[in-house]
C-alpha positions as CSV (number, residue, x, y, z in Angstrom):
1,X,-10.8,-24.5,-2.0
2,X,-12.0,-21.6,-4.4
3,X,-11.8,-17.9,-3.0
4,X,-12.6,-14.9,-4.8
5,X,-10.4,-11.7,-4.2
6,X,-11.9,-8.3,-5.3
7,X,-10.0,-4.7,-5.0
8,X,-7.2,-2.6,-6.0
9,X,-6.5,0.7,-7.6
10,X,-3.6,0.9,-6.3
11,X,-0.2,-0.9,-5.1
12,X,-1.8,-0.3,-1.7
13,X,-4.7,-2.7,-2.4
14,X,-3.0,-4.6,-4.8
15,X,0.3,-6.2,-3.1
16,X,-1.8,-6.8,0.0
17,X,-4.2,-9.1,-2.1
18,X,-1.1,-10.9,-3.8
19,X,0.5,-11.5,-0.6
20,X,-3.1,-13.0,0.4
21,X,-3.2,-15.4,-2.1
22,X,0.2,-16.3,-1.9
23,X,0.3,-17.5,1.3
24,X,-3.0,-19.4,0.5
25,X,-1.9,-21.0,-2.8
26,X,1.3,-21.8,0.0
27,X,-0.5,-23.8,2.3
28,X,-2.9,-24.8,-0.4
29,X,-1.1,-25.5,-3.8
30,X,-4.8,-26.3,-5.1
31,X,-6.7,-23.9,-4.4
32,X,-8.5,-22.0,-7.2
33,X,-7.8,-17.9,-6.4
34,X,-10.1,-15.8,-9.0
35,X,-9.6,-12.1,-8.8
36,X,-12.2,-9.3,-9.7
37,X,-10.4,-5.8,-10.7
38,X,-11.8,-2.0,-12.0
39,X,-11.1,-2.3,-15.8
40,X,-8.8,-0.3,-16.2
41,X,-7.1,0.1,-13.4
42,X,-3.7,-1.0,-12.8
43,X,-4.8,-4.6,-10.9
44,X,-5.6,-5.9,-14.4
45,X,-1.8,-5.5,-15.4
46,X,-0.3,-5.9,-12.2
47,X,-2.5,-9.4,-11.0
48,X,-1.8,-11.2,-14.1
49,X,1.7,-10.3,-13.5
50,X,1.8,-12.3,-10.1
51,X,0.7,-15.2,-12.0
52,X,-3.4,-15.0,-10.8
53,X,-6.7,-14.6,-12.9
54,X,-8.4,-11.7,-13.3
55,X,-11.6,-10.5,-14.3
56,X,-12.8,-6.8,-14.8
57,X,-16.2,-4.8,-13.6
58,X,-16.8,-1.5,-15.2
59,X,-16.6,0.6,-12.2
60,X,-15.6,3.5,-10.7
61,X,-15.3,6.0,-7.7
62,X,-17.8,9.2,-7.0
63,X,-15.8,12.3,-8.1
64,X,-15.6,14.8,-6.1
65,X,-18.1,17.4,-8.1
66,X,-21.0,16.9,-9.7
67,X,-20.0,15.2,-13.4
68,X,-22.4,13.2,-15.6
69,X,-20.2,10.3,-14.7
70,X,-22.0,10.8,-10.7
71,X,-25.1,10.6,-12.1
72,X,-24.4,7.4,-13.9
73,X,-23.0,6.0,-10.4
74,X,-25.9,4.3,-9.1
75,X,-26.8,2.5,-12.5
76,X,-22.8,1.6,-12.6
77,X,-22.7,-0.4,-9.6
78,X,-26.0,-2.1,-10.2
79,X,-24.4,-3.7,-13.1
80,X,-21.5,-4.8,-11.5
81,X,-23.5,-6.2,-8.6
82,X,-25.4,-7.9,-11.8
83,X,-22.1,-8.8,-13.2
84,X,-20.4,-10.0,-10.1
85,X,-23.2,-12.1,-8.7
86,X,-23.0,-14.1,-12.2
87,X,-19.1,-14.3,-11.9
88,X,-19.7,-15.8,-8.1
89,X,-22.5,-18.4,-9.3
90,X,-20.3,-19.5,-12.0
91,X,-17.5,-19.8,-10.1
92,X,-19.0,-20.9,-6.6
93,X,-16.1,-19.8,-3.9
94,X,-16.0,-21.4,-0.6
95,X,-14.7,-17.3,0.5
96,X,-14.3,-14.0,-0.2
97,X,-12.3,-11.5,0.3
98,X,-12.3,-8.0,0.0
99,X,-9.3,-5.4,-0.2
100,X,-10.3,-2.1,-0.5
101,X,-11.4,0.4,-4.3
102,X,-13.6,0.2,-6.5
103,X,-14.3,-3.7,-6.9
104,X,-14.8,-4.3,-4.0
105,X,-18.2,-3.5,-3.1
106,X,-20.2,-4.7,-5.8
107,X,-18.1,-8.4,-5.1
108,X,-19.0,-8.6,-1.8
109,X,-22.5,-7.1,-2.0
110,X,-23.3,-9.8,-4.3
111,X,-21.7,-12.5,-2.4
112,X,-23.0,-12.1,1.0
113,X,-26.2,-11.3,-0.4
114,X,-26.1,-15.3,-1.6
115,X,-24.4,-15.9,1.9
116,X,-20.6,-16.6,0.9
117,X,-18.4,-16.6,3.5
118,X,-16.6,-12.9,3.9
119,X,-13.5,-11.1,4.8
120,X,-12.6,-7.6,4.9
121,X,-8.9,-6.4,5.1
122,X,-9.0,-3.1,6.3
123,X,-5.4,-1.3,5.5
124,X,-6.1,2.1,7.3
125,X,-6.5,3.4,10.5
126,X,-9.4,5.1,9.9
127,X,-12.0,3.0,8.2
128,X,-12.8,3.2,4.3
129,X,-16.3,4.5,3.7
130,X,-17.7,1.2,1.8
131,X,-15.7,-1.2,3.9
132,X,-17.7,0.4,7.0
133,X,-21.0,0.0,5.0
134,X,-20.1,-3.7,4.2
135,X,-19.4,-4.5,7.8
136,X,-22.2,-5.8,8.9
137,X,-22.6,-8.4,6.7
138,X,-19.2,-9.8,6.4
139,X,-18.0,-12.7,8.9
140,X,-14.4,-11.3,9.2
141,X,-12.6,-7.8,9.4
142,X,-8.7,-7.8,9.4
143,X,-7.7,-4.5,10.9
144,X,-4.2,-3.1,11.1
145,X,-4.2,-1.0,14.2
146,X,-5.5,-0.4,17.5
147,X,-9.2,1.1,17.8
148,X,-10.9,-0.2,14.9
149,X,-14.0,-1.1,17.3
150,X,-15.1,2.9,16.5
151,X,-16.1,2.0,12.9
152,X,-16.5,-2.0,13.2
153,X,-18.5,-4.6,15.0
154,X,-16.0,-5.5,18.0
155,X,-17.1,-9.1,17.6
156,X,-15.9,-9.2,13.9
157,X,-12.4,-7.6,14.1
158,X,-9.2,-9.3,14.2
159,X,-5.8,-7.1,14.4
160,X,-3.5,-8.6,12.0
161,X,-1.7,-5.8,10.5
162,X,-1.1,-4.9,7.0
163,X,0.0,-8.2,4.7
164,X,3.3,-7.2,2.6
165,X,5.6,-8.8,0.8
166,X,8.1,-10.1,3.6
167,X,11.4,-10.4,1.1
168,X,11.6,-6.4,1.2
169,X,12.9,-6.8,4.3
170,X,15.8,-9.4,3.2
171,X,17.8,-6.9,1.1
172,X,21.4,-6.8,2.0
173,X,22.9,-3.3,2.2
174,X,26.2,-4.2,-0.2
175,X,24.4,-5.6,-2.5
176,X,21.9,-2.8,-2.8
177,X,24.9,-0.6,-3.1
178,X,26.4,-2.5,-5.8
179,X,23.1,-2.9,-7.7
180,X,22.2,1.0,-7.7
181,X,25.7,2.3,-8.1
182,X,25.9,3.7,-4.8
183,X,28.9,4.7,-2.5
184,X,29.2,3.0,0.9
185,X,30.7,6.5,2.6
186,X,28.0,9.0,1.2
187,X,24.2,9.0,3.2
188,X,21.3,7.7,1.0
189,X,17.9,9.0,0.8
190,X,15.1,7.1,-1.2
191,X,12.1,9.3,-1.9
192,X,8.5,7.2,-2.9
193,X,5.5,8.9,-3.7
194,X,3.5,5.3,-3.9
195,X,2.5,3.2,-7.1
196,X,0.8,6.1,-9.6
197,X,3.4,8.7,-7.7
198,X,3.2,12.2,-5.7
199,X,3.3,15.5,-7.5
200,X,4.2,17.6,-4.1
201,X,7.2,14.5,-3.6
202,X,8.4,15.3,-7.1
203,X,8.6,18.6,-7.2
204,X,9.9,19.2,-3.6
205,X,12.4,16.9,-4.8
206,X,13.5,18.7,-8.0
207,X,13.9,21.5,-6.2
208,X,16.2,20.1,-3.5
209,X,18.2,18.4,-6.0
210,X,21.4,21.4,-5.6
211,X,21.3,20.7,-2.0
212,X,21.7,17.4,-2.1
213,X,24.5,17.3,-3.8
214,X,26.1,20.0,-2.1
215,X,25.2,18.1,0.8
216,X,26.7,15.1,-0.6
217,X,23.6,12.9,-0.6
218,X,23.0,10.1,-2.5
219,X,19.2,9.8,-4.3
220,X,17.1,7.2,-5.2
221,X,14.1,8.8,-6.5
222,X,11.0,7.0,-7.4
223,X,8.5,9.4,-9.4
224,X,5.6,7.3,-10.8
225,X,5.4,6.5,-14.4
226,X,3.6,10.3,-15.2
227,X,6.0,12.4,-13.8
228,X,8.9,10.3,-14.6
229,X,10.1,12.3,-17.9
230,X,10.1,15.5,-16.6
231,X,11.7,14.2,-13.3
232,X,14.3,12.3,-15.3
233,X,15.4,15.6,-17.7
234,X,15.3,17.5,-13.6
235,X,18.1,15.0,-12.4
236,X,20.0,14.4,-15.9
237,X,22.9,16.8,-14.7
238,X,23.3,15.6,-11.4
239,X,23.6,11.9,-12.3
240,X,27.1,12.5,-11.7
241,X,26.7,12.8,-7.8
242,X,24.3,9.9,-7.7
243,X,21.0,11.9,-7.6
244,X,18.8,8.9,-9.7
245,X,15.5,9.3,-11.0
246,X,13.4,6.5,-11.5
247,X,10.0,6.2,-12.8
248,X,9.4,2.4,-10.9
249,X,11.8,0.5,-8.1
250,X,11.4,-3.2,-9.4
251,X,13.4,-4.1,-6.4
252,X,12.8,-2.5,-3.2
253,X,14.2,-4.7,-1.0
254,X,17.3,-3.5,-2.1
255,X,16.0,0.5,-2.1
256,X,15.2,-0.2,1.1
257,X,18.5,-2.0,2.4
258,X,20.2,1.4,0.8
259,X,18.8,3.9,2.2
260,X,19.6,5.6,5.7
261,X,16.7,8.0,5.4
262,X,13.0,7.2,3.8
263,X,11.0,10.3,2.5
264,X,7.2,8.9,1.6
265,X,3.5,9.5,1.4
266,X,1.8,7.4,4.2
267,X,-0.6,5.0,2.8
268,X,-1.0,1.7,4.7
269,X,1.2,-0.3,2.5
270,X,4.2,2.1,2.9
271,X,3.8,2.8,6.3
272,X,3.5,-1.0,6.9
273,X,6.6,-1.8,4.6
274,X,8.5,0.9,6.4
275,X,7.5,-0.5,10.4
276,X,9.1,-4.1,8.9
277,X,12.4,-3.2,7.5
278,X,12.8,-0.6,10.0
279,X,13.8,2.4,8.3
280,X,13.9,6.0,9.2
281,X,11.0,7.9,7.8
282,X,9.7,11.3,6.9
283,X,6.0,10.9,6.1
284,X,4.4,13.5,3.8
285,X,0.6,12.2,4.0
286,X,-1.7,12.6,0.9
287,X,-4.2,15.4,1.3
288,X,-6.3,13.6,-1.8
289,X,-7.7,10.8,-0.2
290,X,-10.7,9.9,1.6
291,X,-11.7,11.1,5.4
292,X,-7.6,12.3,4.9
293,X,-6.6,8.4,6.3
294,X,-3.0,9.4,5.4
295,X,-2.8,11.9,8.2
296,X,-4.4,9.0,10.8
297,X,-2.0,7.0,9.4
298,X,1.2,8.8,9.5
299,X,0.3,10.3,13.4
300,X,-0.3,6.4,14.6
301,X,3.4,6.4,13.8
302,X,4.1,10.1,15.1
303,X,2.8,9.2,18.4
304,X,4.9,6.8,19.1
305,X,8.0,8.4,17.9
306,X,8.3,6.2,14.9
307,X,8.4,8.5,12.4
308,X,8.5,12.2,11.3
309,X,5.7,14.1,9.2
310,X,5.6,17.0,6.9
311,X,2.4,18.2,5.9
312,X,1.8,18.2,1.9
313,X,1.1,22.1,2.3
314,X,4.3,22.7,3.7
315,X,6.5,20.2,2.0
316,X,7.7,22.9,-1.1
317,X,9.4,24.9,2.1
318,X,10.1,22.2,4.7
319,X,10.7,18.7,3.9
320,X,14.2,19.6,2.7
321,X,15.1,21.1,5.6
322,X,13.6,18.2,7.9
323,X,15.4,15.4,5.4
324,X,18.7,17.0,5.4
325,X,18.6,17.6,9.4
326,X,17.7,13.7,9.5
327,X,20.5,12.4,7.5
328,X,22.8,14.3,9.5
329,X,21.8,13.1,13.0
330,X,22.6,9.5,13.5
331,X,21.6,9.4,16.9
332,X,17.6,10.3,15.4
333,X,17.7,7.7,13.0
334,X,18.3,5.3,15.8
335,X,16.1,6.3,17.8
336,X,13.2,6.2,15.0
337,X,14.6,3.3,13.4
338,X,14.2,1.2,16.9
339,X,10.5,2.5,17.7
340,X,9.4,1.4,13.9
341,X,10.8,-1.9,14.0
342,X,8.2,-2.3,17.2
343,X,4.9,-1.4,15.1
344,X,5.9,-4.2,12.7
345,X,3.2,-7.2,12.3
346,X,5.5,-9.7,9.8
347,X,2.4,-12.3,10.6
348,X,0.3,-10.4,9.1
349,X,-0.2,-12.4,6.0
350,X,-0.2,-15.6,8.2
351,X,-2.8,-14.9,10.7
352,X,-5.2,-13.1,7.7
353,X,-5.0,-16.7,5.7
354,X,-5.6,-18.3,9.0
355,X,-8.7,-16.4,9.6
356,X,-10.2,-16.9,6.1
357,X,-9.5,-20.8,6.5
358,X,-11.3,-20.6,9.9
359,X,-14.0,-19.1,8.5
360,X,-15.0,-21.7,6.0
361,X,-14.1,-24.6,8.3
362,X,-10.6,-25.3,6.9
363,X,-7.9,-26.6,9.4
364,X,-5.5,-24.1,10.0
365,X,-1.5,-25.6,9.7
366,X,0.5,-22.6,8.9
């Protein structure tokens, strides 16, 4: 079996597509998995990484004002529909699948328009813009929550939930402890702003970093590669009370198992990460990001008492306040920890392979 998959930009496209391929490559050692990136975006570092192929299109998003790089848009994805549709025929997959950003589109314009089988995995709760242009002429769209039907073909969908890579949730809270230098008495709070990292996170964070150690909090602090120097200078003299800047979390299944309180952004793969291992959250959505799906998001959770958010505008004054009030009521954490664990989907992964096998005629044996 030969399946293209095409996406990324970002962790939240990228460790969904891994875990795709994973699980296929599991139940099919053979299978030949070619992926198709941006150039020069962080899938071309991150996919070889995993141990998969990759191959780049020169592509990118509309900005948000009028640049020269808009008006060069159209003539952009021509040639990576040009580009992709040679990839396809000289590859010849059975499937394709499609993950969300930039790479996307052009992949599965180009395959559908040769009539290759099609998936979509939709992260979000509120459709992607391209992903509900596509629709209609993919096979197959993997959703992640409830009332997708407003931006999809009803006959198409199939609620899976987000795929994500299931050993997060096996960390074991001693040895997370003992791995990050923490102390077993003192609260934890791990702060992640998502793969390229969150400017209003970091600098909410800096701020609060006297209270937290007055408070006696313990800090595991994610920045993102860009902010991480500044960040890291910001917590050098509180290392002391275990206030720990760091620019990437290699292991966060153990960050996870550590921490009694989660501050985060809420993009699908967060907030899916954070329904399976079941962890008291503080969402802060993203205000940069399309039709503001961060918000949709973060209130699928709010509704159902899963979670607590903190608008990005209201973060510098607020989030503090709501974090430290957290971490001191044990009886809230409970309660939110017990209506997370409920949105979790840990087939996810399984049933998205399932579908894709389905859809070329493959028997499905999980």
């Amino acid at each position: 079996m030969k399946v293209i998959i095409s996406g990324g930009g970002t962790g939240g496209h990228i460790f969904p597509a891994v875990a795709i391929a994973n699980e296929l490559r599991r139940r099919q050692p053979d299978a030949e998995i070619l992926f198709v990136g941006a150039n020069g975006r962080m899938e071309m570092t991150r996919v070889p990484e995993a141990g998969y192929q990759i191959v780049g299109l020169d592509i990118a998003g509309l900005q948000r004002r009028l640049t020269p790089d808009n008006l060069l848009f159209p003539i952009k994805v021509m040639r990576a529909v040009r580009k992709a549709g040679k990839l396809i025929e000289g590859f010849r997959p059975d499937a394709i699948v499609g993950v969300g950003g930039y790479a996307s589109a052009p992949v599965l314009l180009a395959g559908t328009s040769r009539g290759i089988p099609s998936l979509i995995q939709e992260q979000n709760s509120y459709a992607g813009l391209v992903n509900k242009l596509l629709a209609r002429r993919v096979q197959r769209i993997c959703v992640a929550y409830d009332g997708m039907e407003q931006f999809f073909p009803v006959d198409k969908l199939v609620l899976t939930g987000n795929p994500v890579r299931m050993e997060i949730a096996d960390g074991q809270r001693a040895e997370a402890l003992s791995f990050f230098g923490l102390d077993a008495s003192r609260p934890v709070l791990l702060v992640i702003g998502g793969s390229l990292g969150a400017r209003t996170l970091n600098q909410a964070t800096a701020a609060a970093l006297p209270r937290l150690r007055d408070a006696g909090v313990q800090l595991l602090w994610q920045t993102g590669k860009v902010y991480y120097p500044e960040a890291q200078q910001q917590a050098a003299p509180f290392a002391a009370y275990n206030l720990n800047a760091l620019e990437f979390v290699g292991r966060m299944d153990l960050a996870y198992a550590a921490a009694d309180v989660v501050v985060s952004r809420a993009g699908a793969l967060s907030v899916s990460e954070l329904c399976l291992t079941g962890k008291p959250s503080i969402l802060v959505p993203s205000p940069n990001v399309a039709e503001d799906h961060q918000t949709k998001n973060a209130l699928a959770l709010v509704r159902q008492d899963a979670a607590l958010l903190v608008k990005d505008a209201e973060a510098a004054t607020t989030l503090y306040d709501e974090a430290l009030r957290l971490l001191a009521t044990p009886s809230q954490q409970q309660k939110l920890a017990a209506n997370i664990r409920q949105l979790a989907r840990p087939q996810a992964t399984t049933t998205i392979v399932d579908e894709l096998l389905r859809l070329v005629g493959t028997p499905v044996n999980s």
